[in-house]
C-alpha positions in Angstrom: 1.2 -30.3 85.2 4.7 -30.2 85.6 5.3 -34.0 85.1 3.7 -33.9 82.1 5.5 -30.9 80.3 8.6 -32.9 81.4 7.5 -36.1 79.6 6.4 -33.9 76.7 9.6 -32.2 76.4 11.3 -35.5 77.0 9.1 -37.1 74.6 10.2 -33.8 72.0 13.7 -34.2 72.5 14.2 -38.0 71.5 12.5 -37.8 68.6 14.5 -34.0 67.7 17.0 -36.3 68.4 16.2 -39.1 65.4 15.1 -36.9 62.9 18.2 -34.9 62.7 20.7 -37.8 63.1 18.3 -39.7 60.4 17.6 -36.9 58.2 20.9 -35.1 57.9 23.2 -35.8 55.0 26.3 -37.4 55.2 29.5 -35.4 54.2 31.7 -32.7 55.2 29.6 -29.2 56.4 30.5 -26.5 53.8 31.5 -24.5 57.3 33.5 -27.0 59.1 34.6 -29.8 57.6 35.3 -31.7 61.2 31.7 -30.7 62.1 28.7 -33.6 62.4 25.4 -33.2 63.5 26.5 -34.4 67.2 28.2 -31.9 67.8 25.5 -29.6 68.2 22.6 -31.5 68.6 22.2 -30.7 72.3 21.3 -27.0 70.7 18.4 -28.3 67.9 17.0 -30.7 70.9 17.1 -27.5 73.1 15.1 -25.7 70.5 12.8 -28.0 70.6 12.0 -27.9 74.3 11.1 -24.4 74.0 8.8 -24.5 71.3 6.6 -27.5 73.1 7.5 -25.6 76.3 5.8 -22.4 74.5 3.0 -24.4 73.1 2.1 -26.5 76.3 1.8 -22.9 78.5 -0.2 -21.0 75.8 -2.9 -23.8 75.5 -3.0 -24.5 79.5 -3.7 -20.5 79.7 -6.0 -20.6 76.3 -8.2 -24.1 77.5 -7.2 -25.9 74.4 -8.3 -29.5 74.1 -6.2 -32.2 73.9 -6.6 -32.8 70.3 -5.8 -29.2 69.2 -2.7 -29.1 71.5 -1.1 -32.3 70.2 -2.1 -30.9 66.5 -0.3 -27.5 67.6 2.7 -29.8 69.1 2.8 -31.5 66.0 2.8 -28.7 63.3 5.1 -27.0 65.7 7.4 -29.6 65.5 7.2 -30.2 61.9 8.0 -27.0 60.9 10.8 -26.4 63.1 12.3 -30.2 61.5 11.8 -29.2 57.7 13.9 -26.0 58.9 16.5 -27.5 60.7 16.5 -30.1 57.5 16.9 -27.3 55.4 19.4 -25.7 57.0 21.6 -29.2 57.3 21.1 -29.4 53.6 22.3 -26.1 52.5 26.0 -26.5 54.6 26.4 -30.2 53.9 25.3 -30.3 50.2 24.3 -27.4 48.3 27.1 -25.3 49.8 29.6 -27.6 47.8 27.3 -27.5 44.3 25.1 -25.1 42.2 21.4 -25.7 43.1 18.8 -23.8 42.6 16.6 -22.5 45.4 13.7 -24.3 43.7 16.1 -27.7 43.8 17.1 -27.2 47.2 13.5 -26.8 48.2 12.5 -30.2 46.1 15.7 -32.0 47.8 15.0 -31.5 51.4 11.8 -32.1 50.8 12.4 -35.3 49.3 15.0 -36.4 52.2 12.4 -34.9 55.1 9.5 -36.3 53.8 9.8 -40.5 55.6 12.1 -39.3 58.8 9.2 -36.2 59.7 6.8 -38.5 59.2 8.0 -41.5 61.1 9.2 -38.9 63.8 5.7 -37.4 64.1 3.8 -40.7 64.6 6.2 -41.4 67.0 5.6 -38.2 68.9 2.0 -38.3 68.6 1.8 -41.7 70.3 3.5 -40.4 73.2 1.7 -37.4 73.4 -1.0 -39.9 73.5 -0.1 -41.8 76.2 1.1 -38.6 78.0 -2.3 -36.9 78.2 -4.2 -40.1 79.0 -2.5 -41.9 81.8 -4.4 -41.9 85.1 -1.5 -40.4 86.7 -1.3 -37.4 84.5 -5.1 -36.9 85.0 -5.2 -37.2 88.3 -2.4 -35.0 88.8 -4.6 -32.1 87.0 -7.5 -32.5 88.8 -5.4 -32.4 92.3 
């Protein structure tokens, strides 16, 4: 059990890890102009170990199966990227112009759209792979 949380949360934190650097908009943050996304990255990638770490115990209490729980992981994860997306957007770009909320909404969604998707699949395979080695299911029946 605990192996695989750890190869889920690994699994979670690479791909945290390309979406931000591939999603995030180049330029100066309207906060701090020195600031990149690696320089806090270790945070978002901590964020989201918690919420598959969250996740993984509430469906090993609830009996969940292993679709449902990669669908949770997944629209966990999603979410938590088009936030973090957002966020990036409003202090690297819209901070420095006038856009609407509307605009700012249609932007990020527009920049989000290919790097969540990619990231997802990506996830989803290992998830895949995660919940159907031999090792992992032996390890739960043990």
């Amino acid at each position: 059990m605990l192996k695989k949380l750890l190869l889920l949360n690994l699994a979670a934190v690479s791909t945290t890890f390309i979406e931000v650097l591939w999603a995030a908009p180049d330029g100066p943050s309207g906060v701090d102009m020195n600031q990149s996304p690696l320089s806090y990255i270790e945070y978002l990638c901590l964020y989201s170990v918690v919420i598959i770490s969250s996740v993984f115990y509430f469906a090993e209490n609830n009996k969940i199966t292993k679709r449902m729980e990669s669908l949770i992981y997944s629209g966990a994860l999603t979410i938590y990227w088009y936030a973090v997306n957002y966020v990036e957007f409003e202090t690297r770009v819209a901070s420095w112009s006038t856009y609407s909320t509307v605009e700012t909404w249609m932007h990020v969604t527009l920049i989000s759209t290919v790097p969540i998707s990619c990231c997802i699949v990506l996830f989803l395979i290992s998830v895949y792979f995660i919940q159907h080695t031999k090792q992992t299911i032996q390890m739960e029946y043990d």
